[in-house]
C-alpha positions in Angstrom: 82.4 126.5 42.7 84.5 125.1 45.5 82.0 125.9 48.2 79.7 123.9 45.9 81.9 120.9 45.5 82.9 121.1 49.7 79.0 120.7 50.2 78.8 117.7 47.7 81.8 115.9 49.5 80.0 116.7 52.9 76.4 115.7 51.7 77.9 112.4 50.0 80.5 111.8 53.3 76.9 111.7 55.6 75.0 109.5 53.1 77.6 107.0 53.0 77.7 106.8 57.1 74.5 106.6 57.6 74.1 103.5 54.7 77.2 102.0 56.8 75.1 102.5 60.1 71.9 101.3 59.0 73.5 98.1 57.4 75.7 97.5 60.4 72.6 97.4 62.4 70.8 95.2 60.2 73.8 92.9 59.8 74.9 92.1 63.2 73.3 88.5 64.0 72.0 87.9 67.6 73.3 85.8 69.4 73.2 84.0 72.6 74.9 80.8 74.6 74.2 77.0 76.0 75.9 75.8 78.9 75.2 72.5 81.0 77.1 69.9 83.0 78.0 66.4 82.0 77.6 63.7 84.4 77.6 60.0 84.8 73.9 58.6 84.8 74.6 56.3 87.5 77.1 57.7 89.8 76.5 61.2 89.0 80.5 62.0 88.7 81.1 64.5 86.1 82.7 63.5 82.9 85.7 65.7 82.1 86.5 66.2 78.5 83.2 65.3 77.2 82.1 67.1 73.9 78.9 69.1 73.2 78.7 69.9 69.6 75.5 71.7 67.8 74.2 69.2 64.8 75.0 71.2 61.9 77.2 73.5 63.1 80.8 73.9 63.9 79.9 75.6 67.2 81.0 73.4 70.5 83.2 73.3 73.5 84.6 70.3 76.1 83.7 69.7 79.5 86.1 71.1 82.3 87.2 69.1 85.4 83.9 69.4 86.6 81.8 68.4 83.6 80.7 71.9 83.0 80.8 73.3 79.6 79.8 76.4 77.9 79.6 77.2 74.3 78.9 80.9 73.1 78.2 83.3 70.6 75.5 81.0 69.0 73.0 82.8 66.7 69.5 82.5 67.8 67.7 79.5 66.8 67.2 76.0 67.7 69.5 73.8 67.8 70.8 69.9 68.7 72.8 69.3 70.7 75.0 66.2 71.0 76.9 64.8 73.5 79.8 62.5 73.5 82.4 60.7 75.8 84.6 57.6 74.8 83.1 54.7 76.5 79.3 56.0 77.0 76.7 56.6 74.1 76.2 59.8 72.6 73.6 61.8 74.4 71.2 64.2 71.9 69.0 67.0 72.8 67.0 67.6 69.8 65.0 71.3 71.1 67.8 73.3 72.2 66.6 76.7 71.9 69.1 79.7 72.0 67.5 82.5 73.0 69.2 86.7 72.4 71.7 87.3 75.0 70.6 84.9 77.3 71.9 81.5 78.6 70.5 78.1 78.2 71.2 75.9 80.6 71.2 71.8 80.3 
């Protein structure tokens, strides 16, 4: 009987990791990142503490000293991305595609 009931608990034990496995796998999203530089049009200095926000999303980051920004763990897809700095209009890229575990650069 209890060699019975030690085979149950190991037989049920297995079935449950392997249902946590396969779900984990299927459950993890995929994900990749857009990065890019910000820069005036005209004098081509970069624009520090610009934002770049995805459209929909609450995914962004802000420019560095340099204008360069990155913004990561985006799940695949396409996105729009906006771009905005006090005293300039808002720049949108409407096709930004986010590729799996690869960058997109703007």
């Amino acid at each position: 009987m209890q060699k019975i009931f030690q085979q149950n608990i190991i037989y049920i034990l297995s079935l449950i990791i392997i249902v946590m496995s396969v779900n984990r796998a299927y459950s993890e999203e995929k994900f990749g990142s857009i990065s890019g530089e910000v820069r005036d049009a005209v004098t081509k200095q970069p624009l520090p503490a610009a934002n770049a926000m995805l459209v929909g999303t609450n995914s962004g980051a802000s420019t560095n000293d340099n204008g360069y920004f990155v913004i990561k763990n985006i799940p695949i897809g396409v996105y729009q991305l906006k771009v905005s700095y006090i005293g300039y209009n808002n720049f949108i890229n409407d096709d930004v595609q986010v590729v799996l575990n690869r960058n997109t650069n703007m």
